[in-house]
N, C-alpha and C positions, 0 to 999 in steps of 0.2 A: 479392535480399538486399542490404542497403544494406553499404555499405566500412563496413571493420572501425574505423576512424577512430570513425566516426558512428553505429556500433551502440555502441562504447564508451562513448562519449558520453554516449548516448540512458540506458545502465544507468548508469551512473554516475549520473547526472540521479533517475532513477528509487530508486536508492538511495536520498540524500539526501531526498528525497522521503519516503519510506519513513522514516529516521529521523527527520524533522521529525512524522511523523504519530504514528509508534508514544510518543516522548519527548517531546510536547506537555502545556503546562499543563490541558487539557482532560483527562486521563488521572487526578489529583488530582480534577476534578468529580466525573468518571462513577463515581469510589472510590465517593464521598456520595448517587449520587445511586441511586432505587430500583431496580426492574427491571420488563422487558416484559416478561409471560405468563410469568413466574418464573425468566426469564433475566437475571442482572444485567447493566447496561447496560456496566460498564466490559469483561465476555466479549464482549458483542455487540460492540462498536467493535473492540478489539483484532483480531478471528478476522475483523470485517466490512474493516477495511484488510489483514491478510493477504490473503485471498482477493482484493481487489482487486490489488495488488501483484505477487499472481500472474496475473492474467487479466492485466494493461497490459503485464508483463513478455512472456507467452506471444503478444501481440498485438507489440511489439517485436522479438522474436527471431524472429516467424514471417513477420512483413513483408518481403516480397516486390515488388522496382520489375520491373515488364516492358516 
């Protein structure tokens, strides 16, 4: 597991991230714009960066140096 220093870091990092993605000027597009297979695009992005957010996070907290 990496020092609590640089796991910090890394979430914090990863935050920031995360708000830059979900509070982007792109999020006003995807309002406008249609949907895939009757899903509107602005669900799709939003739930498709959650779920990333969560997998990068779960791949950070779970990384292991041997």
């Amino acid at each position: 597991m990496p020092n609590a220093p640089l796991l910090r870091q890394r979430l914090a990092a990863l935050f920031l991230v995360g708000v830059l993605l979900w509070f982007s000027p792109w999020l006003g597009r995807l309002e406008q714009a249609g949907s895939w297979l009757g899903v509107p695009l602005l669900y799709i992005y939003v739930y498709g960066v959650w779920a990333l957010l969560i997998l990068v996070a779960a791949v950070v907290v779970g990384h292991r140096r041997d």
